[in-house]
N, C-alpha and C positions, 0 to 999 in steps of 0.2 A: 560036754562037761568042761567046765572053766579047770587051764593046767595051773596046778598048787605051784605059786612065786617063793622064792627064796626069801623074801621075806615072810610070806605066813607060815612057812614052815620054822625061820627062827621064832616067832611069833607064838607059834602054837609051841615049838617047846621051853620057852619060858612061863607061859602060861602053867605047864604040867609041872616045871620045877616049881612055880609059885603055890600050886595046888598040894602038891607033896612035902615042901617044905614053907609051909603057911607058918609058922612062928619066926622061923629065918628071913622071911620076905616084911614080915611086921618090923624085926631089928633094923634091916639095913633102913627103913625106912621113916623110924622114929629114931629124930635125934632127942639127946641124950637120955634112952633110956637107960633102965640101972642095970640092965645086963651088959650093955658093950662095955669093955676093957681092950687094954692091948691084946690077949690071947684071944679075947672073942674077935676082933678084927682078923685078926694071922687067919684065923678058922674059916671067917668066911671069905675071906680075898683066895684061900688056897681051894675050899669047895667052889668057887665061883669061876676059878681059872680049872679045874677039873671037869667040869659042863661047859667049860669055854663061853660062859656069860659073861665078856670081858664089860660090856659096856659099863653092867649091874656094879662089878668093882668101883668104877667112877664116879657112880651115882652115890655108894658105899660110902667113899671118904668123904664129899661133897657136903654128902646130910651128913658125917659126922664132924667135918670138919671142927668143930669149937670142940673136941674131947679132950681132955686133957693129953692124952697120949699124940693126939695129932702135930704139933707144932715136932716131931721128931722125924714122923714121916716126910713132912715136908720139907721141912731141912738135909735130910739127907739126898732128897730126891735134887733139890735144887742145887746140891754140892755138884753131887755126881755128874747130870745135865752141863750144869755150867762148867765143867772141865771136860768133858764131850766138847761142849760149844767150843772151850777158848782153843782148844787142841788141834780143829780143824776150819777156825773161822774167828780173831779172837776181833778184826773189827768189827764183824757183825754181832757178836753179842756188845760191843760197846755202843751201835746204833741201837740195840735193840731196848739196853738201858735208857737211853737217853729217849728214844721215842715211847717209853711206857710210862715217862715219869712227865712227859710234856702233856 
């Protein structure tokens, strides 16, 4: 008998989250439907980090990126990040600017 890989095994329990919560797996995956809002996001970023389906959250913002609530998430992510960066590297984030805009 072939031994069950850590990946089929994350595998198969996404699958049964997706089987069990089949309306939650439609949201994250249709942008802009009329259900996400800010609170529905918080709701599933925080169920999704409770199953530890961290990838699923990525994908989450990704498709909803254009929400109107989005431009807040990203702003604050990019604050915070970038005072991480300047605090412990601040030439590298100057390269890093200068090589994303080339």
């Amino acid at each position: 008998m072939k031994k069950e890989s850590r990946r089929t095994r994350e595998t198969v329990k996404f699958l049964k989250w997706t089987r069990k919560f089949s309306g939650w797996w439609t949201l994250i995956c249709t942008p802009g439907d009329e259900h996400m809002d800010r609170e529905m996001m918080k709701l599933l970023i925080q169920k999704l980090a409770d199953k530890q389906l961290y990838e699923l959250i990525f994908v989450l913002c990704m498709v909803h990126r254009n929400a109107e609530f989005m431009p807040d998430l990203s702003q604050y992510f990019m604050r915070e990040l970038l005072l991480k960066s300047w605090e412990t590297d601040p030439e590298g984030v100057i390269r890093s600017m200068i090589t994303c805009l080339t």
